[in-house]
C-alpha positions as CSV (number, residue, x, y, z in Angstrom):
1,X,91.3,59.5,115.6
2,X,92.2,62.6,118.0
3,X,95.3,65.4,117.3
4,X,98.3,64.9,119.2
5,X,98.3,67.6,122.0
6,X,100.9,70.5,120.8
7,X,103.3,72.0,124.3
8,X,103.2,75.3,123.9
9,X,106.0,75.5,125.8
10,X,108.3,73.7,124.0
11,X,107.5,76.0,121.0
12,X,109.8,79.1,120.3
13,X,107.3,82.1,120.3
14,X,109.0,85.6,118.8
15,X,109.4,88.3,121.4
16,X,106.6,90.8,120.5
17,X,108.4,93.5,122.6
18,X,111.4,94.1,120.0
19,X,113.5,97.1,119.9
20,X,112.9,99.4,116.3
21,X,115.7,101.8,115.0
22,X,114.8,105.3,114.9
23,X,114.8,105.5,111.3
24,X,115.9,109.5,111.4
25,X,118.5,110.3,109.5
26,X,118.4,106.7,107.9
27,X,116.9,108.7,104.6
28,X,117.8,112.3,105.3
29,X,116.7,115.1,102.9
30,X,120.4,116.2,103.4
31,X,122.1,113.4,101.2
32,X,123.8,112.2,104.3
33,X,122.7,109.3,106.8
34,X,123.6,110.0,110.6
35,X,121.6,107.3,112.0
36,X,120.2,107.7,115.5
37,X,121.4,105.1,118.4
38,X,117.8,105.1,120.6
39,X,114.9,102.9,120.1
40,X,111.9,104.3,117.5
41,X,108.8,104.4,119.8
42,X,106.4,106.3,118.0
43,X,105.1,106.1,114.2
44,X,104.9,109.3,112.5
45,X,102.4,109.8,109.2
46,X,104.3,112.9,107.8
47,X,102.7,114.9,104.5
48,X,105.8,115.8,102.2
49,X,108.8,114.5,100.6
50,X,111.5,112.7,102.4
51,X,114.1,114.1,100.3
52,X,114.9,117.8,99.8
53,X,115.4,116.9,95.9
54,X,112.2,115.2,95.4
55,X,109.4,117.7,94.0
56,X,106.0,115.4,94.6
57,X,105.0,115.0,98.1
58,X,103.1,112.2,99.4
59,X,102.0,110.3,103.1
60,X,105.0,108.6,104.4
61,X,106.0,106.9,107.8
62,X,108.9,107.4,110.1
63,X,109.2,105.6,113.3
64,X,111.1,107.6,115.4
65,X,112.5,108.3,118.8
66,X,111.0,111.0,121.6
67,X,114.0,113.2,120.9
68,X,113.5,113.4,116.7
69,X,109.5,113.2,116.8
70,X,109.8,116.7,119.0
71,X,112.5,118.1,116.9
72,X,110.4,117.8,113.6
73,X,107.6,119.1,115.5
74,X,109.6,121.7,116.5
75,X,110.6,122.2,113.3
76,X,107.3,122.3,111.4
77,X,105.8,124.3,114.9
78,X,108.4,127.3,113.5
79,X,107.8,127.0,109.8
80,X,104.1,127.5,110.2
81,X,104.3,130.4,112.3
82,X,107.1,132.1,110.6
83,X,104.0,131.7,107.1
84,X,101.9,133.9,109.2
85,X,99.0,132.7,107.4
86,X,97.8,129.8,105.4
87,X,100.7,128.4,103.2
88,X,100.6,126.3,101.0
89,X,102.3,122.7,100.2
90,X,105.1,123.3,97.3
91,X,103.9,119.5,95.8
92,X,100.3,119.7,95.6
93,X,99.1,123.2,96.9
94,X,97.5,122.1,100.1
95,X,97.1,124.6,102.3
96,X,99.2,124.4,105.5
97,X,97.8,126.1,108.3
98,X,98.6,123.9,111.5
99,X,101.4,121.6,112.8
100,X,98.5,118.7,112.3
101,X,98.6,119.6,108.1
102,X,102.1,118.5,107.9
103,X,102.5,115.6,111.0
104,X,99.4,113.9,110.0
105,X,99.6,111.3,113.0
106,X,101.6,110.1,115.7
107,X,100.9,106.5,117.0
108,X,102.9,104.8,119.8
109,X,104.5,101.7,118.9
Protein backbone atom coordinates (compact mmCIF):
# COMPACT_ATOMS: atom_id res chain seq x y z
CA UNK A 1 0.00 0.00 0.00
CA UNK A 2 1.76 3.45 -0.87
CA UNK A 3 0.81 7.16 0.91
CA UNK A 4 -1.26 9.36 -0.95
CA UNK A 5 0.95 12.15 -2.34
CA UNK A 6 0.38 15.42 -0.05
CA UNK A 7 0.35 19.21 -2.57
CA UNK A 8 2.23 21.28 -0.82
CA UNK A 9 0.67 23.85 -2.46
CA UNK A 10 -2.60 23.49 -1.49
CA UNK A 11 -1.46 23.54 2.18
CA UNK A 12 -1.60 26.93 4.09
CA UNK A 13 2.02 27.47 5.40
CA UNK A 14 2.42 30.43 8.22
CA UNK A 15 4.37 33.46 7.00
CA UNK A 16 7.69 33.13 8.78
CA UNK A 17 8.46 36.90 8.08
CA UNK A 18 5.82 38.33 10.70
CA UNK A 19 5.93 41.69 12.08
CA UNK A 20 6.83 41.77 16.32
CA UNK A 21 5.71 44.72 18.54
CA UNK A 22 8.48 46.59 20.11
CA UNK A 23 7.63 45.52 23.40
CA UNK A 24 9.19 49.09 25.02
CA UNK A 25 7.08 50.66 27.14
CA UNK A 26 4.66 47.52 27.07
CA UNK A 27 6.13 46.92 30.86
CA UNK A 28 7.70 50.18 31.77
CA UNK A 29 9.58 50.71 35.08
CA UNK A 30 7.50 53.97 35.20
CA UNK A 31 3.95 52.37 36.02
CA UNK A 32 2.80 53.64 32.75
CA UNK A 33 2.61 51.79 29.22
CA UNK A 34 3.28 54.06 26.04
CA UNK A 35 3.58 51.30 23.67
CA UNK A 36 5.83 51.84 20.63
CA UNK A 37 4.15 51.79 16.86
CA UNK A 38 7.51 50.30 14.85
CA UNK A 39 8.25 46.72 14.33
CA UNK A 40 10.71 44.92 17.26
CA UNK A 41 13.79 43.82 15.19
CA UNK A 42 16.30 42.98 17.57
CA UNK A 43 16.16 40.74 20.94
CA UNK A 44 17.81 42.26 23.87
CA UNK A 45 19.10 39.97 27.01
CA UNK A 46 19.11 42.89 29.59
CA UNK A 47 20.65 42.14 33.45
CA UNK A 48 18.22 43.93 35.89
CA UNK A 49 14.72 44.51 36.85
CA UNK A 50 12.05 45.52 34.46
CA UNK A 51 10.32 47.48 37.02
CA UNK A 52 11.73 50.34 39.05
CA UNK A 53 9.74 48.77 42.20
CA UNK A 54 11.18 45.38 41.91
CA UNK A 55 14.41 44.85 44.20
CA UNK A 56 15.79 41.28 42.67
CA UNK A 57 17.28 41.50 39.25
CA UNK A 58 17.46 38.76 36.92
CA UNK A 59 18.10 38.01 32.75
CA UNK A 60 15.22 39.16 30.90
CA UNK A 61 14.31 39.78 27.14
CA UNK A 62 12.94 42.72 25.26
CA UNK A 63 12.57 42.73 21.58
CA UNK A 64 12.72 46.03 20.50
CA UNK A 65 12.93 48.50 17.73
CA UNK A 66 16.40 50.38 16.36
CA UNK A 67 15.20 53.60 17.98
CA UNK A 68 14.60 52.03 21.89
CA UNK A 69 17.57 49.36 21.60
CA UNK A 70 19.98 52.75 21.05
CA UNK A 71 18.16 54.75 23.64
CA UNK A 72 18.75 52.02 26.47
CA UNK A 73 22.19 51.84 25.27
CA UNK A 74 22.43 55.18 25.49
CA UNK A 75 21.10 55.20 28.55
CA UNK A 76 23.21 52.54 30.30
CA UNK A 77 26.42 54.06 27.96
CA UNK A 78 25.88 57.38 30.48
CA UNK A 79 25.12 55.59 33.68
CA UNK A 80 28.37 53.71 33.58
CA UNK A 81 30.46 56.53 32.87
CA UNK A 82 28.90 58.88 35.16
CA UNK A 83 30.08 55.47 38.10
CA UNK A 84 33.55 56.39 37.08
CA UNK A 85 34.63 53.07 38.21
CA UNK A 86 33.34 49.70 38.81
CA UNK A 87 29.68 49.82 40.21
CA UNK A 88 28.06 47.56 41.37
CA UNK A 89 24.35 45.86 40.57
CA UNK A 90 21.81 47.13 43.48
CA UNK A 91 20.19 43.22 43.24
CA UNK A 92 23.01 40.96 43.50
CA UNK A 93 26.32 43.09 43.79
CA UNK A 94 27.74 42.36 40.37
CA UNK A 95 30.09 44.60 39.40
CA UNK A 96 29.16 46.85 36.39
CA UNK A 97 31.89 48.07 34.59
CA UNK A 98 30.83 48.11 30.73
CA UNK A 99 27.71 48.64 28.65
CA UNK A 100 28.10 44.67 27.90
CA UNK A 101 27.46 44.01 32.07
CA UNK A 102 24.10 45.33 31.81
CA UNK A 103 22.88 44.67 27.82
CA UNK A 104 24.00 41.17 27.96
CA UNK A 105 23.15 40.41 24.18
CA UNK A 106 21.61 41.78 21.23
CA UNK A 107 20.36 39.26 18.54
CA UNK A 108 18.56 40.27 15.31
CA UNK A 109 15.33 38.84 14.86
Amino acid sequence: MTAPVIETTAVDMPSLDAEVACEYGSDCPCGTDHPCSQAAVWRARIHGSRRATENACYAFTLLLCTDHLNGIRDSIAALVSTIGGPGLCGGCRKPVRHVSDILVEVTAL
